[in-house]
Every structure is written in structure tokens, then in C-alpha cells.
N, C-alpha and C positions, 0 to 999 in steps of 0.2 A: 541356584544357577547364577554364574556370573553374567550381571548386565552386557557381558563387554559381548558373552554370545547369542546376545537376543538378534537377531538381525530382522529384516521385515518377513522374510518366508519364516524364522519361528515365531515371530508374535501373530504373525498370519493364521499359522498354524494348530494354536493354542485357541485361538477362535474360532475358527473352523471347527475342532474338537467341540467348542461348547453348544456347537451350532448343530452339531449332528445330536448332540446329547441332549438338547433340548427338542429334538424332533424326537427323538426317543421315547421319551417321556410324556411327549403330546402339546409342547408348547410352539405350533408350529408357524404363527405368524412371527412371533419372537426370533425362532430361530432364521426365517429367511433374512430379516435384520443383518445378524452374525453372519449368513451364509454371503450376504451381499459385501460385509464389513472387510472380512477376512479375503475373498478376491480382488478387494480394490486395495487395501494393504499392498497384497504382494504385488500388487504393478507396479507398486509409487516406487519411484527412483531414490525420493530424500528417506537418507534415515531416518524410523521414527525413535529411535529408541531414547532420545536425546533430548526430546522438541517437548516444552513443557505441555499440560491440560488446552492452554490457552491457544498455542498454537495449533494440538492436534484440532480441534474441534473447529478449524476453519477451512480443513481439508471436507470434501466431497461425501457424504454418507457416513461421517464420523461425529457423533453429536459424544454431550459433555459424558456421558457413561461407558460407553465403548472408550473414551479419550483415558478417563478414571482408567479402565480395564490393563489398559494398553502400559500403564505407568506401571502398575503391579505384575503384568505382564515379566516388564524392563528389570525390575527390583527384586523377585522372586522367581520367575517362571510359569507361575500362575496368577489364580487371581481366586478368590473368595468363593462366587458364583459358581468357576467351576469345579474347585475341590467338593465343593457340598455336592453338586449333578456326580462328582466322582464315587463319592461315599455311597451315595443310592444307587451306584450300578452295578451290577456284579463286573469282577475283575476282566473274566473271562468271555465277558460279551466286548469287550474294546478291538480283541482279535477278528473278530466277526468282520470290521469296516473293513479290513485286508484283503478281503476274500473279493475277488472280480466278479463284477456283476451283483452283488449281491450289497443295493444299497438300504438305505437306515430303515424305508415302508417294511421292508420287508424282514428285516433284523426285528421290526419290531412286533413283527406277527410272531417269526416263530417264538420268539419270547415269551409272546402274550398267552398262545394258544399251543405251544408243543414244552413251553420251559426250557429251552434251549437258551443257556449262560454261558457257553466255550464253545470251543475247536472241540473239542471232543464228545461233548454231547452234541454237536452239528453232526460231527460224522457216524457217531452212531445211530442218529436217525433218519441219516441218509441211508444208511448200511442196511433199515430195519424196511425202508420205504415210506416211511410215515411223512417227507417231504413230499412225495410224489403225488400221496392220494390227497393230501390240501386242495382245495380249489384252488385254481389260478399257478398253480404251480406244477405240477405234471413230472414225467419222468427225465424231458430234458434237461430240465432247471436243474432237479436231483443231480443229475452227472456231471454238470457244469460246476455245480458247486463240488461235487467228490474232486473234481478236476483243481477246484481252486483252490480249497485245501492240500491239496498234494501234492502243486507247487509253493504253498506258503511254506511246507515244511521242506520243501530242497530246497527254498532260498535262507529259511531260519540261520543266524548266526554268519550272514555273510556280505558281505562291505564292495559296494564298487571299487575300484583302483585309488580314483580319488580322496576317498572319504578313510579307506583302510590308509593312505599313505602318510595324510593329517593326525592318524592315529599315531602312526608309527614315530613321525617325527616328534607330535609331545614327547614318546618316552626316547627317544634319540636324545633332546635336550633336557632331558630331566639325569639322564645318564652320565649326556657330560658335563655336566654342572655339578655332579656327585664324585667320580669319578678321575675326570679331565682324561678322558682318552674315546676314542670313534667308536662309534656303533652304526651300523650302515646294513640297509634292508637284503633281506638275500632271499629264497624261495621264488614264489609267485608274485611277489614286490616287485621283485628285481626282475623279472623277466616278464613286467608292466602285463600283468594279466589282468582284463577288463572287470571280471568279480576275484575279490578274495576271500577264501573261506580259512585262510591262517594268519596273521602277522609275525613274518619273523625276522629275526634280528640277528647281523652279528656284532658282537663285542669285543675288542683286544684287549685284553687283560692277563695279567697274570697271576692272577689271584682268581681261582672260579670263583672260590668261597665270599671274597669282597663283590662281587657282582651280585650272587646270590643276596647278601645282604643288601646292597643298593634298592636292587628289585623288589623289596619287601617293604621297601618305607614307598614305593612310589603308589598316592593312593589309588590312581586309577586300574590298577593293575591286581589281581587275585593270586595266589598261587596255590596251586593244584599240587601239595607235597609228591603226594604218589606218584605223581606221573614225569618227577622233574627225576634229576640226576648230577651230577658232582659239575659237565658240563653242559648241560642243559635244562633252564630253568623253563616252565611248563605253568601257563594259568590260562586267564580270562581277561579280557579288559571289562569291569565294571558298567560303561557305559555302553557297552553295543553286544555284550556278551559274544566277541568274538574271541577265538583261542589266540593264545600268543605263546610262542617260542623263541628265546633269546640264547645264543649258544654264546659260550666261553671261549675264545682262540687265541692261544698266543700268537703274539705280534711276528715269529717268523715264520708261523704256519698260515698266513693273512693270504697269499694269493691261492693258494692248496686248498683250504677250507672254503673259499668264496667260492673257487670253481665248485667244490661238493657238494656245498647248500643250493646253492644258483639252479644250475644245471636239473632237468626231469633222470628218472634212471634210464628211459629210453634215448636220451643225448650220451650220457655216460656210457652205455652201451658201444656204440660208434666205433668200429674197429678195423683197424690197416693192418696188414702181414699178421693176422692172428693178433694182435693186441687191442684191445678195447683203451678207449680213453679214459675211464675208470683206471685200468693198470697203468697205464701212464701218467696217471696224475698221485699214483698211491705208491710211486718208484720215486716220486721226485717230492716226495711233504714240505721241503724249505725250500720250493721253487721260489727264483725273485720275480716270476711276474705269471701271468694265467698265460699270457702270449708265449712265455717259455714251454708252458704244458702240449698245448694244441703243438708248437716247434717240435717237441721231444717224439711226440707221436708222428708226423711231418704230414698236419695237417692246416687248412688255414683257421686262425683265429675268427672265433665265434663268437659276436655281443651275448652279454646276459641275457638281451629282452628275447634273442631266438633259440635260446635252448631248452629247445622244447621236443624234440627228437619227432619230428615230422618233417620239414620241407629244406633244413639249412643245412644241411651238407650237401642235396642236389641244390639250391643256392650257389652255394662254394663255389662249387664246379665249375659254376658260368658267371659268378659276378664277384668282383670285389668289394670289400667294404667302404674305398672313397666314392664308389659309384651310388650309395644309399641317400637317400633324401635329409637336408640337418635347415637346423633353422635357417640358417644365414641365402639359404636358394628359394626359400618362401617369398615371394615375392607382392600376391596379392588374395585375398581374400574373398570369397566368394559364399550363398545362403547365411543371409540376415535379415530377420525379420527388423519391422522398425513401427512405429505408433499408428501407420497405415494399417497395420493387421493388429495381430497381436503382442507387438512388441513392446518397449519398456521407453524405446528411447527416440528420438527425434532422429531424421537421417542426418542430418546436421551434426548431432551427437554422435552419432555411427560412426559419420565419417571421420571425423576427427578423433576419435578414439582410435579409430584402426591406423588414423596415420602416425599418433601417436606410437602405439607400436612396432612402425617402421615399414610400413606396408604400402604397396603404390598403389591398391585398385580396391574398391570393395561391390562386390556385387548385390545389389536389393534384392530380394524375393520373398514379398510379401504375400500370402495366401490369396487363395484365387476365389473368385464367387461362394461356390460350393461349399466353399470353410467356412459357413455360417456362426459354428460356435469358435472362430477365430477371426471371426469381422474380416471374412475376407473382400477382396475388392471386386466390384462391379467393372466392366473396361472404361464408366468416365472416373471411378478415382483412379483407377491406374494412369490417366491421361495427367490428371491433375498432381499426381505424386512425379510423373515425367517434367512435368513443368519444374518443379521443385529442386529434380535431378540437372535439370540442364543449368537451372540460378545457381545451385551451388556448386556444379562445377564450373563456372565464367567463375567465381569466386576463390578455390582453389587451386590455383592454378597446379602444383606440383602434385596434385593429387587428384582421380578420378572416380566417381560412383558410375554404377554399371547399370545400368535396367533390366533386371533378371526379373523371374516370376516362380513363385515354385507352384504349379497348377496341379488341381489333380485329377487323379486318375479316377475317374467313375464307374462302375461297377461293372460295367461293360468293356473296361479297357479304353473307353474312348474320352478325352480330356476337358477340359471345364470350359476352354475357349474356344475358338471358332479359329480354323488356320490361319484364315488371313489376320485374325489379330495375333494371335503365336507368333508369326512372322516379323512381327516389328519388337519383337523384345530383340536385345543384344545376346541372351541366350536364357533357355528354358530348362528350368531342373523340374521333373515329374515326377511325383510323392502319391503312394496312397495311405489317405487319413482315415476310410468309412471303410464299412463294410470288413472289416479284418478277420471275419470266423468264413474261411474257407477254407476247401479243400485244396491240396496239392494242384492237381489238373485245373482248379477254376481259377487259384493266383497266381501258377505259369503263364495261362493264356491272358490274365487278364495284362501281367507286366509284358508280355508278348507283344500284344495288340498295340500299345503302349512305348515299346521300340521302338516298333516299328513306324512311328509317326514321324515325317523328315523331321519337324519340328522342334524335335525335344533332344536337346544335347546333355543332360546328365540325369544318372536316377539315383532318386533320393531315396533314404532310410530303404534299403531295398527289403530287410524284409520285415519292416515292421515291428520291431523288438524291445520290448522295454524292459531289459534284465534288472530281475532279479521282482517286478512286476507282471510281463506277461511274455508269452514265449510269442516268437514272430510266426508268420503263417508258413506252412512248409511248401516247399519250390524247389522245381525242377533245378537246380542251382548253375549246372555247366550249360545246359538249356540257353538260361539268361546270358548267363556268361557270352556265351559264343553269339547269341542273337544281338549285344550290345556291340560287337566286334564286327558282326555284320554291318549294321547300322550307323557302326562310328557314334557310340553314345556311350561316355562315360558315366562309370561310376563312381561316386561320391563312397568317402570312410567319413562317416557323420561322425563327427568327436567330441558331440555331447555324450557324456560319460555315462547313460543309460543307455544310450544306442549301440553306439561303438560299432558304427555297420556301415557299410561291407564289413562282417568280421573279417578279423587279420589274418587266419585262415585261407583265405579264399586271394588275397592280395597278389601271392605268386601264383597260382592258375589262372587270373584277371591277366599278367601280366605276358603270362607264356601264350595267349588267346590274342593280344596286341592289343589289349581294353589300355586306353588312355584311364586314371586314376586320380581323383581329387582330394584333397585335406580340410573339409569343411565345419566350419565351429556350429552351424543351424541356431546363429545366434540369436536371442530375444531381448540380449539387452546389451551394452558397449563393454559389462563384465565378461559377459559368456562369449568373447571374440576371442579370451583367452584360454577357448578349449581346444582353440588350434595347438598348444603345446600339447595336450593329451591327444591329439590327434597326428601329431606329428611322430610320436612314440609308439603309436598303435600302426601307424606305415611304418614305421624302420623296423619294428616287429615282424611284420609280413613283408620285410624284404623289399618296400617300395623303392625304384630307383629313380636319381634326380629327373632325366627323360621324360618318365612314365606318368609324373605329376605335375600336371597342367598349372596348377597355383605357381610352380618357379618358373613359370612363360611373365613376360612383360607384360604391359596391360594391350598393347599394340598384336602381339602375336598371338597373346588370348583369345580376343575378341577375332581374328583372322582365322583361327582354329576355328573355330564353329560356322565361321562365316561360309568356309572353305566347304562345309557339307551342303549348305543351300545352291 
């Protein structure tokens, strides 16, 4: 592995692994060590990957061996210690950590005592009940785990937006560096969908056959003969074992074939006086632009990211495309954690990060009491971090920090503060962190309850989702909807790129209900402030318009908005 992709979440990482491996095994004061090593890692702000022995080991819980660890780390990927813990493990017990709910005490029973090495001998002994009748473990464990296995394998082989698009672009510039001509993402790329389960590519060339070739020397990439064809080449990426597809187009069939690939077939469906846009676009192959196609059929033009053949042609109908939310109306920023909680970076550093990137206002909101395993705050640090807020803004004068809280929701529905102190933030975003295995009816009423508090002006991660990790709790959805429109309480599109929630989905039903709409990063460090641009893509995806997103309010009309409900 090249040192250059060690950053601190993988050397974190790689420790962590060794940490669980050694509780595996039964080394387990040892491992708390690593378990301790590998969390403080991933907070630290400085790179480590860079900082010789000498330096690592005068950081905090890093003495000269973990320091040792960390270099080899940097230089290979791994390290000594844990290829050997690797060699001793069977392969197929590493899938096991995957599985929710289901940590290392107990990986290492069934090991010990049922022989269970895989995925596959878990679920067959799930299948048989011999999980069930163990002590301590019973029949609901059994089905939780059947549950987590059978979302590990519908998420198998498939990449958030982000991480599939870093894919995509290495072989973009690997392409045209071989090449010298475009390649540019089309499918579920292009129409910015939150998981991707394909990479695909299109290429202008004239030559399929030279493409083909290109594709074969790039070594990240596998190819799958059978399944390609003259223009479309057909593999794997190597490293994530996700599928890839790269099609061949000539350079005058470049707007024809984009709209092809791009587009779902239920958009392509879409049809005036008896003609689908499919036939429209397959009458016109050397159109000069995709806006000619939608013109030919005498429809309006539709972005990549919403052909997706659910809401954008009733879209159309009522809104145009300079009416959609774009960077330049973004105005301020709001859900950032900071070193009061769990974050990474001083508000200090916050702030001037965010003003950095052209921003007038950033809102704090750092965890509330109850966020025990994210150091939340008690109300005298929140007094004390207020202090903090007010010196640095006499300090910056063209820029302003907000006093937000993200408090949460307790299991009752009823929130972490007491009103009268809610009352004195500049405004309240309410998140539930516990409690996440309910039913339908108990996390309606609980985000119900929860509306309904004057207090609380935006809800956060509404429903708990960590794609491609765990599914969010299920809810009355229009329910919500309509009770946030009651209430005058917005909802936040978290655009940390696990969440991705309010799905984009639901953005134009928020919209047509009169839900005011937020673009928030739920940032934990002055890096992840720039998940506003994945969040800015996931609202132009659902249609958000400039209006309807409170972030393009000034910091004066912001703060008045919410003001406006008390």
C-alpha cells in the first residue's frame, strides 16, 4: 500500500483490527491498549503518517511500540504483529466483526464452542438453532444475527457515492493519460445516488478496440471477458470488488448516449402525444446537446442527478431549473460538532475553516448530556463554551458562530434539556442517538412528541441510517412530514455520506407540505464541513429550491426565522 493512503482513520484502523484480534485470542489487557490507541488516533487532527518514532511517542497513550507499529503501518499497510494474529485466524471469521451487534466476546465463543469460522457457518447454525439454545444467547440474538447477515450481503460489493466516485475518477485519469480523450461517469454516478452498486463510465473514442486495450493494462481494474462486448468493457475493481462498466461512444453520439446511460428506464419511459423519450432520443443519435432531445420531445430539460423516473416531471410542471438550490446561494452553515463534544477541532478552527470556504454563519451543536459515549455537555459547559462563542465572535468581526445544540431525543420523546434552557440557544436541531430498535408506531410517536416541543427548530438524521451499516428505524414518514409543517420545524438533509437523510426522496413531498429544508455537513472535524457539497447534490437531486433552504437566509434572517416561532 502506498504510504501516501495511510491517513489516521487507516492507521487507526489497522489497530483497531489488531485490537480486536488480540481479544480474540484472549490477550485482552493488551488489546484494551490498541483499543485505547487506535480511538485516539483517529481524533488527532496532525498527520501521523509523516511524524518520525520520536515525535509519535510524545502524543497521549502512544508509547515507543504502538510509535514502531505506526511507521510500518505508514511503509506497508501493516505491521509484523498483526500479519502473524492474521495467519492464526481463519479467513472467514474477520466477516463476523461486520455483523451488528454481534461483538468480538461473543465471536469468540461461537468459535470456541460451535466452530463457527464464516458467514456461512454462522448462518447455518443459525438456520439449525444451535445459536439459540447456547446460554446467554436465546432466540432473539439468533434472528438479529440472521438479520445482520442478510444485510451484510445486500450491502456486499457496494460503495457510497463518495468513495465509488474516487473510484471512478482514478480510472477517469488513468484513461486519459493513456488515451488523451474524456471519460465521464454516467448511470447511478451521474444521477449522484447515495449507494452505488455499479461504476460506470463513459468514454469517447473511436476506436472500442483501443479502449478495450487501455482497460487491460489499468492495474486496478479486472476484466470479466464474458460478460464485456465490442462496446462495452465489463469487470471488477480489484480493490472494493465493485463491478465496473465503461462503454465505447463515439464523439458525435456523446449527448444521445449520455442521456441513455444517465437516465433510469422508467425516465426514459416519459411520454407526450404517444412518444416516450426513449423514441425521442433514438430519432435524434447525433443530437448536439441532451437539451435538444427533452426540446424534440417538447419537454423541459431534466438534470442527470433527477432521472430517476419518480417525482421530476411533476417537478417540471411547477418549478424551473434556475429556481434549484447551487453553491453560490449557500450562505451559512449550520450542525458542527467541535472538541466540546466529540469533535476533532477547536471552534476557533471551525470557524475559520468555514469562513474559509466563503461562508457567513456556522452553527455549533455540540451533544447534549445524554450523549455520554460523545462527551456530551452538561448546561455549565454549554455556558462555558457560550463564553468562548461570544470572544470569538468580538474577534471576527465579518463572521459569526451561532449557539445551536443538537439535544436529544429520549426514549420517551421527551428531550435532554429542560425548556427553559432550550430557550436560550439561538436554535435547537433534535437527533435520536439511543434506543434505535423500534417499532414503526413507537418512533413515530417518539419523533411526534419531539415536534411538537416549541423548542426545537430542526430535526436531525430523521431516521437514523447508517447505509450500507444499518437500516434506519421505520416511520410513519408523511406522519412526520406534515407534523414538522405543523410545528414550523425543519428538516435537516444530513450530508455526511452514510446518512444522506432526509433521503432525497422525500425532499419534494417536504416541500409540497411547506417544510422549510436544511443542507447540513453534521460536521466533526473543519474537513467534513465539506460534505456540504455532497449535500448540496443530494437537495438538487430531490428538487430543493433556493426558498425552501434556510442555509441561503443571511445570518440576520436565520436567526429571525426560528426566532419568529417562539
Amino acid at each position: 500500500m502506498n504510504p501516501i493512503d495511510m491517513d489516521n482513520r487507516a492507521i487507526a484502523h489497522q489497530l483497531e483490527l489488531y485490537a480486536q484480534l488480540l481479544e480474540l485470542h484472549g490477550v485482552e489487557q493488551k488489546a484494551r491498549v490498541y483499543h485505547a490507541a487506535a480511538f485516539r488516533i483517529e481524533k488527532q487532527e496532525e498527520p501521523l503518517a509523516d511524524l518520525p518514532v520520536a515525535e509519535l511517542i510524545k502524543l497521549p497513550g502512544i508509547g515507543k511500540s504502538i510509535a514502531e507499529k505506526i511507521k510500518e503501518i505508514t511503509a506497508s499497510g501493516s505491521f509484523k504483529e498483526l500479519d502473524e494474529l492474521l495467519e492464526r485466524t481463519p479467513k472467514g471469521l474477520l466477516d463476523l466483526f461486520r455483523i451488528k451487534g454481534l461483538g468480538v466476546k461473543k465471536i469468540k465463543r461461537l468459535w470456541e464452542e460451535l466452530g463457527i469460522d464464516s458467514l456461512q457457518s454462522l448462518e447455518q447454525a443459525c438456520l439449525e438453532g444451535k445459536l439459540a439454545r447456547l446460554p446467554g444467547m436465546g432466540e432473539k440474538t439468533q434472528q438479529a444475527i440472521l438479520e445482520g447477515i442478510a444485510f451484510l450481503k445486500q450491502t456486499q460489493g457496494k460503495l457510497l457515492w463518495l468513495q465509488a466516485a474516487a473510484v471512478a475518477l482514478d480510472i477517469q485519469k488513468e484513461i486519459k493519460e493513456r488515451l488523451k480523450t474524456e471519460a465521464s461517469p454516467v448511470g447511478a454516478l451521474a444521477r449522484k445516488e447515495p449507494v452505488i452498486s455499479s461504476i460506470e463510465l463513459m468514454v469517447l473514442v473511436e476506436s472500442p478496440a483501443a479502449l478495450h486495450a487501455c482497460l487491460r493494462t489499468i492495474e486496478r481494474l479486472e476484466e470479466i471477458p464474458e460478460n464485456s462486448g465490442l462496446f462495452c468493457w465489463r469487470g471488477i475493481d480489484r480493490h472494493y470488488h465493485i463491478p465496473v462498466e465503461v462503454h465505447a461512444v463515439m464523439p458525435e453520439q456523446r449527448a444521445f448516449m449520455h442521456l441513455m446511460l444517465t437516465a433510469t428506464e422508467a425516465h426514459l419511459a416519459h411520454h407526450v402525444h404517444g412518444q416516450t423519450l426513449l423514441q425521442a432520443a433514438l430519432s435524434m443519435p447525433s443530437a448536439p446537446s441532451e437539451q435538444a432531445i427533452y426540446a424534440h420531445l417538447g419537454v423541459p430539460y431534466i438534470i442527470p442527478e433527477m432521472r430517476e423516473g419518480k417525482h421530476e416531471w411533476e417537478w417540471a410542471q411547477k418549478y424551473t431549473l434556475d429556481r434549484l438550490v447551487e453553491r453560490q446561494d449557500l450562505r451559512g452553515v449550520v450542525h458542527a460538532h467541535t472538541t466540546y463534544s466529540d469533535g476533532k477541532n477547536s471552534l476557533m478552527e471551525m470557524a475559520e475553516h468555514a469562513r474559509r470556504l466563503g461562508y457567513e454563519y456556522l452553527g455549533i451543536t455540540d451533544h447534549s448530556q445524554s450523549a455520554f459515549y460523545a462527551n456530551g455537555l452538561s448546561e455549565e459547559r454549554v455556558r462555558q463554551q457560550w463564553q468562548e462563542i461570544e470572544r470569538i465572535n468580538r474577534q471576527l468581526t465579518d463572521f459569526r458562530l451561532l449557539k445551536g445544540i443538537e439535544v436529544d431525543i429520549l426514549a420517551d420523546g421527551s428531550l435532554d434539556f429542560s425548556d427553559d434552557f432550550l430557550a436560550q440557544f439561538d436554535f435547537v436541531i433534535a437527533s435520536i442517538h439511543s434506543g434505535l430498535s423500534m417499532n414503526r408506531q413507537k418512533a413515530t410517536q417518539r419523533l411526534l412528541k419531539a415536534i411538537a416541543n416549541p423548542h426545537v427548530h430542526i430535526l436531525g438524521h430523521l431516521t437514523g441510517r447508517i447505509l450500507l451499516a444499518r437500516d434506519g428505524y421505520p416511520l410513519d414518514m408523511e406522519a412526520i412530514v406534515r407534523a414538522c409543517a405543523e410545528h414550523k420545524v425543519a428538516i435537516e438533509v444530513n450530508a455526511t455520506p452514510s446518512r444522506s437523510d432526509l433521503d432525497w426522496e422525500w425532499i419534494f413531498y417536504a416541500m409540497e407540505q411547506g417544510v422549510k429544508l436544511l443542507i447540513t455537513p453534521d460536521a466533526h472535524s473543519c474537513e467534513e464541513l465539506e460534505y456540504m457539497e455532497w449535500g448540496l447534490q443530494l437537495a438538487r437531486k430531490g428538487g430543493m429550491l433556493k426558498e425552501v433552504c434556510l442555509n441561503c437566509l443571511n445570518c440576520h434572517d436565520f436567526l429571525d426565522f426560528f426566532a419568529q416561532k417562539a
